[in-house]
C-alpha positions as a printed Julia matrix, in Angstrom:
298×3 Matrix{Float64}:
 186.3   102.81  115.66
 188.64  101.02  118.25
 191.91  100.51  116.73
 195.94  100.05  118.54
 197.86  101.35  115.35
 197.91  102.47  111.74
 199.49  101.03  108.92
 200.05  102.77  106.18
 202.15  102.2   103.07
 205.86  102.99  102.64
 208.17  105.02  100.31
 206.66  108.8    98.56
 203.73  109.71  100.58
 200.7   111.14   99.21
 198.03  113.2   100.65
 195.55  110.36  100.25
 197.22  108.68  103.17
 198.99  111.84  105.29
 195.01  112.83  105.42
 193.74  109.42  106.24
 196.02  108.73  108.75
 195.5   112.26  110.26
 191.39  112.04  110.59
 192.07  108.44  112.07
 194.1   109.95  114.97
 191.2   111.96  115.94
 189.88  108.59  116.74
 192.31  106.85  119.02
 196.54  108.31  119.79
 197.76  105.06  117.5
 201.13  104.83  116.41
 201.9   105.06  112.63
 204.16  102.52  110.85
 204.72  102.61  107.02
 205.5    99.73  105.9
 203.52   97.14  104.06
 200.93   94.85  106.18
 201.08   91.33  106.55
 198.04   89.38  106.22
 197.39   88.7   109.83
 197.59   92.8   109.91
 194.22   92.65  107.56
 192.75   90.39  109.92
 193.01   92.37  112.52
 190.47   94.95  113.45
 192.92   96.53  116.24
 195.17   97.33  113.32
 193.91  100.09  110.7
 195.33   99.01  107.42
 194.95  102.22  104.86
 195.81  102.91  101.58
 197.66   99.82  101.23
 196.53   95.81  101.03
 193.73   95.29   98.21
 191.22   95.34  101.0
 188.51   97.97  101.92
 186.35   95.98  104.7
 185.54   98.45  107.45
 184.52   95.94  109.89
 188.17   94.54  110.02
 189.96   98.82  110.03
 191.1    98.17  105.94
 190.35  101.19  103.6
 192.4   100.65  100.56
 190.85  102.19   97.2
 193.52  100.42   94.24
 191.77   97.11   93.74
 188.75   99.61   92.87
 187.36   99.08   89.12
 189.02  101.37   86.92
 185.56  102.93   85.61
 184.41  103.85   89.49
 183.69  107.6    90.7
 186.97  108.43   91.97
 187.58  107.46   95.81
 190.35  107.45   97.78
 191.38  106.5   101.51
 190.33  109.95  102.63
 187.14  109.1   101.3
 186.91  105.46  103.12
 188.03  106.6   106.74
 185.37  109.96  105.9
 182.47  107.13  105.66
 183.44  105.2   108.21
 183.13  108.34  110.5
 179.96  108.75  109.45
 181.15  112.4   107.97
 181.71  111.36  103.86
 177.99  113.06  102.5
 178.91  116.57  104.43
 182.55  116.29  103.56
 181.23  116.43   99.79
 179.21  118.89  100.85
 181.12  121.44  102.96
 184.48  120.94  101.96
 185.45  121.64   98.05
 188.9   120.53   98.14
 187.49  116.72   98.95
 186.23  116.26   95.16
 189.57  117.32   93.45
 191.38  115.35   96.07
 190.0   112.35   94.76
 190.26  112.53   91.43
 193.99  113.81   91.78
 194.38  110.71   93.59
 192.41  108.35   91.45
 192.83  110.06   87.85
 196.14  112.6    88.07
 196.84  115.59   87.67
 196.33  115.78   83.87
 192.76  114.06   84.04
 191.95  116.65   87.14
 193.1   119.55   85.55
 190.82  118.95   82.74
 187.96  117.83   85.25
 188.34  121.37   86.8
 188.18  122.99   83.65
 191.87  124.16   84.0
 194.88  122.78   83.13
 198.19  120.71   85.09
 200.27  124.02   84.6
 197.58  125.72   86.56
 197.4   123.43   89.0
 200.86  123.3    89.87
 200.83  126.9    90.36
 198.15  126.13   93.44
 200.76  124.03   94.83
 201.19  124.8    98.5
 205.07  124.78  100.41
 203.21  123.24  103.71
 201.93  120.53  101.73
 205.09  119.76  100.23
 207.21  119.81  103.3
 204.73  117.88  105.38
 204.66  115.17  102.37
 208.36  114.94  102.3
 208.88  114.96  106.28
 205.91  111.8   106.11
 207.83  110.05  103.46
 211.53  109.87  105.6
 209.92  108.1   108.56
 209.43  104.89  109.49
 207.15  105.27  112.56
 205.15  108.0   114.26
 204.09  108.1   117.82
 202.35  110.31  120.15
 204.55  113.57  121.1
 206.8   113.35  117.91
 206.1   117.03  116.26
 204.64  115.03  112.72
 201.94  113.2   114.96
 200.85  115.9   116.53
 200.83  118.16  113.98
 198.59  115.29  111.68
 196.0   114.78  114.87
 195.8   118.72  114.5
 195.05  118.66  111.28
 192.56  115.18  111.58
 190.76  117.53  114.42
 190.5   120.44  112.94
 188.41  118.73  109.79
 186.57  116.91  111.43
 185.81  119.59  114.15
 184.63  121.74  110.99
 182.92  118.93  109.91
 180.88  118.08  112.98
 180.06  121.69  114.18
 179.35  123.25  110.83
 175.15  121.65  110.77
 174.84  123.23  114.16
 176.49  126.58  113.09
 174.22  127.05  110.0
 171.4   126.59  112.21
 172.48  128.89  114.5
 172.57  131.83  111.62
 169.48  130.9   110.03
 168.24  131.63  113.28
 170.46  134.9   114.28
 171.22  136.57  111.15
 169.26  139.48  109.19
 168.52  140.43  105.62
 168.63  144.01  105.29
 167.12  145.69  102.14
 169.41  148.57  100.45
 167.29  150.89   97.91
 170.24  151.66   95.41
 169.94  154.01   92.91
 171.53  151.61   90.41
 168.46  148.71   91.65
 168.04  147.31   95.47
 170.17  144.94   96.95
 170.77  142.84  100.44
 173.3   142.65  103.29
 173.54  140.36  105.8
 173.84  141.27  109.2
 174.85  138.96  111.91
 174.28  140.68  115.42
 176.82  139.73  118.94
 175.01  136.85  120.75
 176.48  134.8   123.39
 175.7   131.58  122.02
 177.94  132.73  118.82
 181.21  130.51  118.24
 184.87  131.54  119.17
 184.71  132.19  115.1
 181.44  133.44  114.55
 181.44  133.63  110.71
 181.9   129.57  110.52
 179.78  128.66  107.58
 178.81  131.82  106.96
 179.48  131.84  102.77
 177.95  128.33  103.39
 174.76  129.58  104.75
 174.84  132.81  102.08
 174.7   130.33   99.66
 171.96  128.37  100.57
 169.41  131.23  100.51
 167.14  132.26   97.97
 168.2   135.56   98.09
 172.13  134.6    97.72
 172.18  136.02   94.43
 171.6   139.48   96.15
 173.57  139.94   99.44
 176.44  142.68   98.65
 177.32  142.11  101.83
 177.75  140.87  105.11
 178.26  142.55  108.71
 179.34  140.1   111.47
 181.12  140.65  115.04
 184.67  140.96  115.17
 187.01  138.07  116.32
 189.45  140.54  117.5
 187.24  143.25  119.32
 183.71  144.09  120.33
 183.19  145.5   117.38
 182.26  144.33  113.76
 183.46  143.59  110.71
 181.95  144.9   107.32
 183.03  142.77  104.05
 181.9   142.46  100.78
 180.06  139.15   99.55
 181.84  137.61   96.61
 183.82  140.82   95.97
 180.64  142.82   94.97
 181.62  146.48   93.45
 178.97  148.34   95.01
 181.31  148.69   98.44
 184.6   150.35   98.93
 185.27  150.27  102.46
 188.02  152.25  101.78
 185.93  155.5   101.74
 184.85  154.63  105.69
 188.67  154.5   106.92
 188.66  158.48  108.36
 185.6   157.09  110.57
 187.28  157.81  113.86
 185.15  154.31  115.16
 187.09  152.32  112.13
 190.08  151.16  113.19
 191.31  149.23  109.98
 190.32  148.86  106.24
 191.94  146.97  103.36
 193.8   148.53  100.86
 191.78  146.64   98.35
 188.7   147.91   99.4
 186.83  144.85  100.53
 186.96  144.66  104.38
 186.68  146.96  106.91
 186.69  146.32  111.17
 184.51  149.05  113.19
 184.52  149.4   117.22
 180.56  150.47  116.72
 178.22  148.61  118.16
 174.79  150.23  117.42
 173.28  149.16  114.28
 171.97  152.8   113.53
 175.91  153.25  113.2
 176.37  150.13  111.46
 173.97  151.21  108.7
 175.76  154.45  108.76
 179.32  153.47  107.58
 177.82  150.52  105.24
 176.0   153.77  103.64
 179.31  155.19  103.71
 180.97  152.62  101.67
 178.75  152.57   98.83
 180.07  153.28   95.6
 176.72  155.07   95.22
 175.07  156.39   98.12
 171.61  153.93   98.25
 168.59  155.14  100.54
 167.9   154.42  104.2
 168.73  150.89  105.01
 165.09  149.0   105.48
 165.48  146.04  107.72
 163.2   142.62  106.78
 163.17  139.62  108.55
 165.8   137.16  107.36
């Protein structure tokens, strides 16, 4: 995509367009202008026309949605400038807030709401300040350019999707490769845990994808939980999987090698290192004290 400015439409923003603009800037440092295009702007592949102008022709940098048949799968602009990154099928994939975003966008909230099994009161409760006062700040200019605090702060956010996007394939190979199933023989019926060991190919954020990959095994349905190295130390985290009540890491926080645990019970960050120790405090934790840990491959 080789582009020398965005144009996007004027008045209330929308996160449609705030988001579209935003994954375009990871693309090329354009300027912004909202304000409606002329139609030597459509013609002109330098210009990125979005969410505005009845036209979605990627050749030519136009991804509008509203001239769209009303009876089409909800898509938006997000969605366009998503496919013409090549990133749209693991964007429906990876990121669960892409779906609702387009029907929200397409349908409304009361349609959505009842799409999501929910309804608009609940919705609005998910509401989030940031959004709102990025929305609003969007909506009061005219132009954005390179070094003003609204551009930057969009490219951020453009970058940091589509940084998730593009190293999230690699990451979930790297953990089918690293990661371990260990076998627990509970009293109460045998269960996994996942166990990620330090490795110096690991990410700056080694759990990346790490639900994602859970989730994608056949055993998903019987990891407890997960232990994975610590962002913050040399150490290692130990966290239950989807809440599961069969860990309380609250009974490991007198461990003189566990430096924090959650009031809630659900996390817990160890300096050990050794994974005779590991299996120690996850044996700890256990609502009801299982058997050796058996390790199997993963």
């Amino acid at each position: 995509m080789n582009f020398k400015r965005i144009i996007t439409h004027p008045g209330s923003a929308h996160k449609d367009e705030l988001l579209a603009c935003a994954l375009l800037l990871t693309e090329e440092n354009a300027p912004i202008f909202r304000r409606d295009p002329t139609p030597e702007d459509l013609e002109d592949p330098s210009i990125c026309v979005v969410d505005v102008g009845g036209v979605h022709n990627p050749e030519k940098n136009n991804y509008d949605h509203h001239q769209f048949a009303k009876g089409q799968s909800p898509t938006c602009s997000i969605s366009l400038v998503l496919e013409a990154l090549g990133l749209y099928q693991d964007a429906r994939e990876f990121l669960d807030w892409i779906e609702p975003a387009e029907w929200f966008d397409c349908r409304g909230p009361n349609v959505t709401a009842n799409f999501l099994g929910t309804d608009r009161q609940t919705l609005a409760k998910l509401n989030s300040p940031i959004d709102g006062a990025l929305l609003r700040a969007f909506g009061k200019v005219e132009t954005l350019a390179e070094g003003d605090f609204l551009w930057e702060t969009l490219k951020l956010v453009g970058e940091d999707i589509v940084g998730f996007l593009r190293g999230l394939r690699t990451q979930l190979q790297y953990l089918s490769k690293q990661s371990e199933i260990w076998r627990v023989d509970a009293p109460n019926g045998p269960f996994d845990v996942l166990y990620l060991p330090r490795s110096e190919a690991q990410l700056e954020d080694p759990t990346l994808g790490l639900g994602r990959y859970i989730e994608s095994l056949d055993s998903a349905e019987t990891i407890a939980a997960t232990i994975y190295p610590d962002r913050r130390s040399e150490g290692y985290g130990l966290s239950r999987f989807r809440d599961d009540p069969r860990f309380d890491f609250t009974r490991i926080d007198n461990e003189n090698d566990v430096h924090f645990t959650h009031a809630s019970g659900f996390l817990a960050k160890t300096s050990a290192t050794e994974v005779h120790r590991l299996r120690e405090l996850l044996n700890a934790a256990m609502v009801e004290q299982p058997k050796a840990l058996d390790k199997t491959s993963a």
